[in-house]
BAMISE-62573 format. One record per residue (C-alpha): residue in three letters; x, y, z; residue number from 0. Coordinates in steps of 0.1 Angstrom, whole numbers, m for minus. Last residue first. Layout:
BEGIN
R, residuo, c1, c2, c3, num
R, Ala, X, Y, Z, NUM
...
***
This chain:
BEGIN
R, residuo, c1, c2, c3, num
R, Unk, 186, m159, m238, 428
R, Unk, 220, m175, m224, 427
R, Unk, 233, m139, m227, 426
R, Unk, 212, m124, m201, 425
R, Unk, 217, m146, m172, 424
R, Unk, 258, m146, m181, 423
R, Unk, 257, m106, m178, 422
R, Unk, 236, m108, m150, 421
R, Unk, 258, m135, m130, 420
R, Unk, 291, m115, m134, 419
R, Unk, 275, m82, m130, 418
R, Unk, 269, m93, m97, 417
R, Unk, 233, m84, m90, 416
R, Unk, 206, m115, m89, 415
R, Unk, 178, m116, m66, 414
R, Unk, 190, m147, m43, 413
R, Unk, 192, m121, m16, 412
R, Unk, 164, m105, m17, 411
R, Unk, 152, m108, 21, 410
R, Unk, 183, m97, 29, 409
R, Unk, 190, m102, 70, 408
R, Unk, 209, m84, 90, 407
R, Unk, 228, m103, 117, 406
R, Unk, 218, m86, 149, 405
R, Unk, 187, m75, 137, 404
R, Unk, 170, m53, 111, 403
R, Unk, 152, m71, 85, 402
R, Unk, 161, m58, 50, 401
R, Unk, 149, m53, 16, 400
R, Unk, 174, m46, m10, 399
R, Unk, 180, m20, m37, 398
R, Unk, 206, m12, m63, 397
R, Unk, 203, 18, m79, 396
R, Unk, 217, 33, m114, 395
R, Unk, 211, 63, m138, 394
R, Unk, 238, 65, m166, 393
R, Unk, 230, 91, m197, 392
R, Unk, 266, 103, m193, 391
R, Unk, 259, 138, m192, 390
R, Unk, 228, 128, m167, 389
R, Unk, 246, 112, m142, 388
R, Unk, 230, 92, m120, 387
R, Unk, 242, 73, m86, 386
R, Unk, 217, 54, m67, 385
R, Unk, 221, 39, m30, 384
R, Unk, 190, 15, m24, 383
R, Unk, 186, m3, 13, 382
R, Unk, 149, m9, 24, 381
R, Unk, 137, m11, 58, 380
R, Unk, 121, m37, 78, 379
R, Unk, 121, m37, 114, 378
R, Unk, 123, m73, 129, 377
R, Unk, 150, m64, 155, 376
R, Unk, 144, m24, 165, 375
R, Unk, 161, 1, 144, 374
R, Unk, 156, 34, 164, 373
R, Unk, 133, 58, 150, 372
R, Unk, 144, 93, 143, 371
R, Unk, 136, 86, 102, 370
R, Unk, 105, 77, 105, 369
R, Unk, 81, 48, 110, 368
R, Unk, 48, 33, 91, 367
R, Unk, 58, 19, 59, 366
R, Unk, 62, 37, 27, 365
R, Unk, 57, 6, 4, 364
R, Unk, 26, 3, 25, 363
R, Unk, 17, m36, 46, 362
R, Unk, 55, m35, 49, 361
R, Unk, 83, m11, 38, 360
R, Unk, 103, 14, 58, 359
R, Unk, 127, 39, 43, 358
R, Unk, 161, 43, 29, 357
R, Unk, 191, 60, 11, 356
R, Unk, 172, 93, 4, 355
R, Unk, 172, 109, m23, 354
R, Unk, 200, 130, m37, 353
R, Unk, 226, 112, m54, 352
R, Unk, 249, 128, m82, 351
R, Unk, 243, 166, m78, 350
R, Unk, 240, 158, m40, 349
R, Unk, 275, 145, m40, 348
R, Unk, 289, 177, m43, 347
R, Unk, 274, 192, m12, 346
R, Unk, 247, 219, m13, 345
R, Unk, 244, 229, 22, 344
R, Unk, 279, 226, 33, 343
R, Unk, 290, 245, 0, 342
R, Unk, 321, 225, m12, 341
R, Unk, 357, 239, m6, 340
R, Unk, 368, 209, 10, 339
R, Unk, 348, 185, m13, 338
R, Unk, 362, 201, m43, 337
R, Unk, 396, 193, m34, 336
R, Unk, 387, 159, m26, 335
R, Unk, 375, 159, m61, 334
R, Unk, 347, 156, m84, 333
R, Unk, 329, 135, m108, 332
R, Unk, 365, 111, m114, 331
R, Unk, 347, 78, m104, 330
R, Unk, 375, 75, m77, 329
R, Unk, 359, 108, m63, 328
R, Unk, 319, 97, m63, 327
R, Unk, 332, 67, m50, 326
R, Unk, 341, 85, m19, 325
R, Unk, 313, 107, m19, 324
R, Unk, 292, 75, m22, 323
R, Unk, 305, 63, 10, 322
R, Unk, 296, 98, 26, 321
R, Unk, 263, 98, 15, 320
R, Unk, 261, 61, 31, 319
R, Unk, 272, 69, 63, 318
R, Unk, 245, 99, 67, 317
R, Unk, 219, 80, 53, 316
R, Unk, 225, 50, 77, 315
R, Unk, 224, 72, 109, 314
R, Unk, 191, 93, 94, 313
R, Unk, 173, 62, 84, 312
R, Unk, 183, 52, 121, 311
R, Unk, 208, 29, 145, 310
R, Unk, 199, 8, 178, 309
R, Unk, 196, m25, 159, 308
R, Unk, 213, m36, 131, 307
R, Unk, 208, m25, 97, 306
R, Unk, 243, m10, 90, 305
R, Unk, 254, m40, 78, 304
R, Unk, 236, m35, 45, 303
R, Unk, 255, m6, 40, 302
R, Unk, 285, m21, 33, 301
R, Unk, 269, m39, 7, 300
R, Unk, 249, m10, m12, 299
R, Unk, 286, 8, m10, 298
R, Unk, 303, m18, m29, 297
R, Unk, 272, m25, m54, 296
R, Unk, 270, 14, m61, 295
R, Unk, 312, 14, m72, 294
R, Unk, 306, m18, m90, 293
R, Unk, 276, 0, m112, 292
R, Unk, 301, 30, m119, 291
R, Unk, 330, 13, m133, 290
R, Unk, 309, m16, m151, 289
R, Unk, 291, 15, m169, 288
R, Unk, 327, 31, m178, 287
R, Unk, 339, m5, m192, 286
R, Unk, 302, m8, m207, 285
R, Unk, 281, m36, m197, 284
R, Unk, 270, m62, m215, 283
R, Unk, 235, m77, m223, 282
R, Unk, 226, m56, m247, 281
R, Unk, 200, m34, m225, 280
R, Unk, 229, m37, m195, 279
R, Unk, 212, m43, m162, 278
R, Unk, 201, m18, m132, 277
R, Unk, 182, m32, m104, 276
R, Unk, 158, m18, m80, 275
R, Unk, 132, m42, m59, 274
R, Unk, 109, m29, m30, 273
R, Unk, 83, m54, m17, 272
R, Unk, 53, m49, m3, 271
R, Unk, 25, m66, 20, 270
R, Unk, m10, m66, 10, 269
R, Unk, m13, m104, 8, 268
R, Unk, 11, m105, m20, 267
R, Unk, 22, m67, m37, 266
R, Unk, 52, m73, m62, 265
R, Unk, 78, m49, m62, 264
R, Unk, 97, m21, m88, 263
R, Unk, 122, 4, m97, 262
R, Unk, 143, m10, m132, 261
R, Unk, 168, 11, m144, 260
R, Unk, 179, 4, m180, 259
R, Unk, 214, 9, m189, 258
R, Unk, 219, 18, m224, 257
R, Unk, 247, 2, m254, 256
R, Unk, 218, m12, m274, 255
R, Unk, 180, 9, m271, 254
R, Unk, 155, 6, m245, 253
R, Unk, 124, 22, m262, 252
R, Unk, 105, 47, m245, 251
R, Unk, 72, 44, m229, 250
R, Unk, 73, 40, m192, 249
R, Unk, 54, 66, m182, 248
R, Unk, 63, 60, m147, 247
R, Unk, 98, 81, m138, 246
R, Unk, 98, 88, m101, 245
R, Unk, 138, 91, m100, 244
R, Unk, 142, 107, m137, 243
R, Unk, 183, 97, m137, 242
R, Unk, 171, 62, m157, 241
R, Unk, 148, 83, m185, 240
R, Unk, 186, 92, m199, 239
R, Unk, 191, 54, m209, 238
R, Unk, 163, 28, m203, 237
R, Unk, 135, 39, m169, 236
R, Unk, 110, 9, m163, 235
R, Unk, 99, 27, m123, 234
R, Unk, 69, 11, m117, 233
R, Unk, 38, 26, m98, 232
R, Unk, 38, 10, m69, 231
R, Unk, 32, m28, m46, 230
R, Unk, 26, m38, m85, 229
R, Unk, 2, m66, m85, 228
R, Unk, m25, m93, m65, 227
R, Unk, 5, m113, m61, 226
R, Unk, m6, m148, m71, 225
R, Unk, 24, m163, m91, 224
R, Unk, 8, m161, m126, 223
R, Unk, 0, m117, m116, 222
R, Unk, 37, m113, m107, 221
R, Unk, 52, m128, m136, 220
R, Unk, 25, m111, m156, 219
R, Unk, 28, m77, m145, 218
R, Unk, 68, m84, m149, 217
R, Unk, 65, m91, m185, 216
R, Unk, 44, m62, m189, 215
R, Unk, 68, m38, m178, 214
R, Unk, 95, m51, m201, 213
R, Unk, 71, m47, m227, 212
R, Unk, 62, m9, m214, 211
R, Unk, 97, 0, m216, 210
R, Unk, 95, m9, m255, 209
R, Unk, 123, m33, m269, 208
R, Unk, 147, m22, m290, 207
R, Unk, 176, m38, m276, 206
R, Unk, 168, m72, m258, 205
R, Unk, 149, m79, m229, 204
R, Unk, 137, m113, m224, 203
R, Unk, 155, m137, m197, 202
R, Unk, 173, m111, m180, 201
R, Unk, 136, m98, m177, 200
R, Unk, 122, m131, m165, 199
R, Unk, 149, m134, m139, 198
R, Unk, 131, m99, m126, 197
R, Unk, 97, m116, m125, 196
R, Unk, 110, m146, m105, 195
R, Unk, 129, m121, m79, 194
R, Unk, 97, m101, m75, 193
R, Unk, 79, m138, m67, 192
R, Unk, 107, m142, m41, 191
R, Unk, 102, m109, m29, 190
R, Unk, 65, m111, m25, 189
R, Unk, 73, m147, m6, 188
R, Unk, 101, m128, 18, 187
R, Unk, 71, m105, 26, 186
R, Unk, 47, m131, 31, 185
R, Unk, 70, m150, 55, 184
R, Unk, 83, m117, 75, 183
R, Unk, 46, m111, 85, 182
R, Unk, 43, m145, 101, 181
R, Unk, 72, m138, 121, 180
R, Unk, 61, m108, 134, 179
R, Unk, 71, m71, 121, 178
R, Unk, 82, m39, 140, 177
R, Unk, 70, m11, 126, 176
R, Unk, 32, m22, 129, 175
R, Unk, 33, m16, 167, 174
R, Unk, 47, 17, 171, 173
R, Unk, 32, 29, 139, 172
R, Unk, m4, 17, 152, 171
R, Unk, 0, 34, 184, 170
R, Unk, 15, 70, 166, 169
R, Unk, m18, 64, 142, 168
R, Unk, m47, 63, 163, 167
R, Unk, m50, 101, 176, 166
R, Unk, m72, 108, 202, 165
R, Unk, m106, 124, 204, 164
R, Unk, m122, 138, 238, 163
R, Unk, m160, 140, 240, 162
R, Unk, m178, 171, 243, 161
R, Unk, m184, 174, 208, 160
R, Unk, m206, 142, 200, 159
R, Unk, m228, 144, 166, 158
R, Unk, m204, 172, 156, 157
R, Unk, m174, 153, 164, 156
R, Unk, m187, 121, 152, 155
R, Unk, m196, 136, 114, 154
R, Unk, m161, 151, 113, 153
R, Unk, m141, 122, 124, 152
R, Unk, m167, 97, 96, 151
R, Unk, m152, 121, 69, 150
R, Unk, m116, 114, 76, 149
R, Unk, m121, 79, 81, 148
R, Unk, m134, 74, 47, 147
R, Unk, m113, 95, 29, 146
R, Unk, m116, 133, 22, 145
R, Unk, m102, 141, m16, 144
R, Unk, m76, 169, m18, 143
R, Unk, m49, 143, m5, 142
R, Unk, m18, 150, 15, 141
R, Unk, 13, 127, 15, 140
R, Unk, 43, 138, 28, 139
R, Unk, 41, 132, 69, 138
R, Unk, 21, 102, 67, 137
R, Unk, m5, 105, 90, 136
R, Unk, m35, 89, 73, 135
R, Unk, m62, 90, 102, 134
R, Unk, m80, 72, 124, 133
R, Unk, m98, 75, 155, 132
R, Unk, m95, 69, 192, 131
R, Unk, m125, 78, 215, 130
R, Unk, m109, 81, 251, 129
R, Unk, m144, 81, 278, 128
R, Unk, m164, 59, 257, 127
R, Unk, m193, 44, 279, 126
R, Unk, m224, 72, 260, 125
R, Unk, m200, 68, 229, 124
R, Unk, m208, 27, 230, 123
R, Unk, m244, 30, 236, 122
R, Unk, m244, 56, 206, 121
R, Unk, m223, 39, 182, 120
R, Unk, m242, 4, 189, 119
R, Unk, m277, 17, 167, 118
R, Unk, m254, 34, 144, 117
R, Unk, m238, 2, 134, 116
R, Unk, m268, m19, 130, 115
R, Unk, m270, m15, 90, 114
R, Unk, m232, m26, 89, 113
R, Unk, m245, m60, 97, 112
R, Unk, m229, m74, 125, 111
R, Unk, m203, m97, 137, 110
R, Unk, m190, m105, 178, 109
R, Unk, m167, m132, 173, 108
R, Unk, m136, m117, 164, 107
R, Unk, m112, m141, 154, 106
R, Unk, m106, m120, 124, 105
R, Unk, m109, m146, 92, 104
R, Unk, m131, m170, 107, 103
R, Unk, m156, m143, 120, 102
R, Unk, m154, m126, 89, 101
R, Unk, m165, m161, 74, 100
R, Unk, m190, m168, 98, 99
R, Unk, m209, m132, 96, 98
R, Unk, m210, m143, 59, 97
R, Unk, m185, m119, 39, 96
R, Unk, m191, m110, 7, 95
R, Unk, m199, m129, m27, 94
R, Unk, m199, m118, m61, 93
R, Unk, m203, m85, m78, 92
R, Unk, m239, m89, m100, 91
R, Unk, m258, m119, m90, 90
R, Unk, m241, m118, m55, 89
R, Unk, m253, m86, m48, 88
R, Unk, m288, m93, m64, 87
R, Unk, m290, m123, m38, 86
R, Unk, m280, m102, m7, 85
R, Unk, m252, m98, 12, 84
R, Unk, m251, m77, 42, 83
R, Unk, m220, m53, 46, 82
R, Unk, m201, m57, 74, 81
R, Unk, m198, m45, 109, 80
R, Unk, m169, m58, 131, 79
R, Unk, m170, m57, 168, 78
R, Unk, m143, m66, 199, 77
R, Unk, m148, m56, 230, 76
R, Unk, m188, m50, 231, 75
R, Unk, m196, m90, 232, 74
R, Unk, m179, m90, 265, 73
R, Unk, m203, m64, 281, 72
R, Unk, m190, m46, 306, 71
R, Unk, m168, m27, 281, 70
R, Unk, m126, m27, 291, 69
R, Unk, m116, m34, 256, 68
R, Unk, m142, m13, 237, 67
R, Unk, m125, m19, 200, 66
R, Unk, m147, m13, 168, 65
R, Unk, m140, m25, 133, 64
R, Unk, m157, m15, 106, 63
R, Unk, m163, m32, 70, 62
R, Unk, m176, m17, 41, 61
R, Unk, m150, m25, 11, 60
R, Unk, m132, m60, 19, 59
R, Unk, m101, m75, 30, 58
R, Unk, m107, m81, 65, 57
R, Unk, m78, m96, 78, 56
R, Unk, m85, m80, 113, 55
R, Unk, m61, m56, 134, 54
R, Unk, m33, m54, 105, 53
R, Unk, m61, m52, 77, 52
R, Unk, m79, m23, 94, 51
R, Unk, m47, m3, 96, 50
R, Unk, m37, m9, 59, 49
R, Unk, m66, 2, 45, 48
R, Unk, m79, m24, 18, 47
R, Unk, m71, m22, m15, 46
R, Unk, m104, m21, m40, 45
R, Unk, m96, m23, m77, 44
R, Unk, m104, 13, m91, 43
R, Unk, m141, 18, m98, 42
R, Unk, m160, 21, m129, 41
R, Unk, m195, 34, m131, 40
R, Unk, m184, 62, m158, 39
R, Unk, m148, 68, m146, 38
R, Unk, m124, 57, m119, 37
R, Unk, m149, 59, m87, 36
R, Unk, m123, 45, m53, 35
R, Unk, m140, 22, m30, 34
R, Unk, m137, 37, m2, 33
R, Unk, m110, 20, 25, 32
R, Unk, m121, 1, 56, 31
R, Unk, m132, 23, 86, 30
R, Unk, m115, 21, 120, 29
R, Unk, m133, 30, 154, 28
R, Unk, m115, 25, 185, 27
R, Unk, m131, 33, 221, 26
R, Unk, m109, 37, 253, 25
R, Unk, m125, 33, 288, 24
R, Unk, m95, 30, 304, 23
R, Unk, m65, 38, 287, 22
R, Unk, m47, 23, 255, 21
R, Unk, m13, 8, 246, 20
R, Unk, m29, m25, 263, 19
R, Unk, m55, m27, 236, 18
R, Unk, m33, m21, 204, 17
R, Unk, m12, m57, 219, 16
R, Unk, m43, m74, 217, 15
R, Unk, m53, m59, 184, 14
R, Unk, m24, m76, 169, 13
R, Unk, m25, m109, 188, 12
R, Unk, m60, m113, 175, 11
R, Unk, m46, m105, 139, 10
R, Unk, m21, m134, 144, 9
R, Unk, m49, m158, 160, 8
R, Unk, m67, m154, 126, 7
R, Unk, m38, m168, 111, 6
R, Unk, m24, m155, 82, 5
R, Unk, m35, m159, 47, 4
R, Unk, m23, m174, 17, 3
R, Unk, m29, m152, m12, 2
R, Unk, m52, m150, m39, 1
R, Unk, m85, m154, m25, 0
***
């Protein structure tokens, strides 16, 4: 195992809290993620759903989980199935799970094979009277390709039709949105390892390099320090690539006198972090590119109060699309004139920033939440005003992760950003 992991009693605390957001007589039935085919008899490197791992630490292919909290029978309430291991398996691919070790690591007692599972889904769907299942409900992401829990919803419903079906995922965003303390420690150690990869950049890059060489020296900061990889695709974006937001290719060469735009986050124990910073190739920054990077980092800081509890994405975006306007005008783009007469639904700082100024990050990059959500203490969200301009060849964002609360808190806050301390990082190379 790479990471440290959490208590067992933490993932017995999180299914606790599922159970008494259900009704009586409530079944839950989660599958772990496919293994995904790549090509040939390859497969992608397994990641485990993140619903499954927040109820049970399981990080394997093949597992189940099944909840029956009121069931008669004690050893009903709480079930994982797991694939047997046999010697050829472990010839060939390693261990799995003993019933003891998937025991140990979900503090669920009751373990079976995931041969038996058929034989217990009909005993418990004769009790069930609220089967709840799950399903990816993020509201942009759709998928030509059926997963696991999709295709096991279509084989129960025909198999059972008179029963009624509920949906998993508004409980599990409810209770994943808000994060415990152990939660907040793994996250704060991906963004320390994502800090240790970017000081290994200002440590490196000089002009000429390849996109993909910066790339590779963050892989391998994160892969020394235990982080099973990128939490995403990274964004490695030099010069005019910088105002391409979901730029991934990656294969330019960062030349003297450009910015390079850097999106990216180690992944440790499945949780995410969310990095963005924008550095000088040479070392120096331009007068004009000064100008524009201090007028993000002044807005990025305000904003970074406005993570306290009681506000939303759509409060903070708000405030901080007019904070950029404002910059947006001392930077000469436009002016208050042109603000006044501006189309309503095309502003003028659209041109110059138009995605969003935050989301939710945890066990997904994307986190479980939206945007009408009120801010609840231990809520993490990220914090990333941008500015590009494409005539200029100048793309730049800043971006934090932070824990909601009284007193936000940054958990990237020793990740360098003052121009001061980047530009003296990057010249003592």
């Amino acid at each position: 195992m790479r990471y440290k992991k959490a208590p067992k009693d933490f993932f017995s605390r999180n299914r606790s809290k599922l159970a008494k957001n259900l009704p009586e007589k409530s079944l839950v039935i989660v599958h772990s993620s496919d293994e995904m085919p790549r090509n040939g008899d390859q497969t992608y490197p397994f990641r485990q759903l993140s619903d499954l791992f927040y109820l049970t630490g399981l990080d394997q292919e093949k597992c189940i989980l099944v909840m029956a909290p009121g069931h008669p029978d004690r050893k009903m309430r709480e079930m994982v199935f797991t694939i047997k291991t046999n010697e050829k398996m472990v010839t060939w691919s390693g261990y799995r799970y003993t019933k003891e070790q998937a025991q140990e690591v979900s503090g669920i007692s009751s373990v079976f094979w995931s041969e038996d599972f058929d034989a217990y889904l009909r005993a418990l769907m004769v009790w069930a009277g609220h089967v709840f299942l799950h399903q990816n409900e993020y509201p942009k992401f759709t998928t030509e390709v059926p997963l696991k829990n999709e295709r096991f919803i279509a084989t129960l419903k025909a198999a059972y039709p008179l029963h009624r079906y509920y949906r998993l995922a508004p409980l599990l965003k409810r209770l994943r949105s808000q994060k415990a303390p152990e939660e907040l420690e793994i996250m704060q150690h991906a963004c320390n390892i994502t800090n240790s990869a970017f000081r290994r950049v200002l440590s490196t890059l000089k002009p000429g390099m390849q996109e993909y060489e910066v790339e590779a020296e963050i892989t391998y900061i994160f892969l020394k320090n235990g982080a099973s990889g990128h939490a995403y695709a990274p964004v490695i974006a030099s010069g005019k690539n910088a105002c391409i937001l979901h730029y991934i290719d990656n294969d330019q060469s960062c030349e003297d006198g450009e910015l390079l735009l850097m999106d990216f986050g180690a992944e440790y124990g499945n949780y995410a972090a969310d990095c963005s910073r924008t550095i000088p190739v040479n070392g120096r920054f331009t007068p004009r590119q000064r100008e524009c990077y201090e007028a993000v980092l002044r807005v990025q800081k305000k904003a970074e109060k406005l993570f306290v509890p009681g506000n939303t994405i759509n409060f903070v975006d708000k405030k901080v699309k007019k904070m950029m306007e404002k910059e947006m005008i001392g930077l000469g783009l436009f002016t208050e004139e042109d603000v006044k007469n501006q189309d309503e639904n095309n502003p003028m700082f659209f041109k110059y920033f138009m995605h969003g100024m935050n989301h939710f990050i945890g066990l997904d990059v994307h986190d479980v939440g939206d945007k009408h959500m009120a801010f609840k203490d231990g809520m993490v969200l990220t914090c990333e005003p941008g500015l590009y301009i494409p005539a200029e060849n100048i793309g730049i964002r800043i971006e934090d992760d932070i824990v909601v609360g009284k007193s936000p808190r940054n958990l990237m806050k020793d990740i360098p950003k003052e121009v001061a301390e980047i530009e003296q990082l990057m010249l003592k190379q």
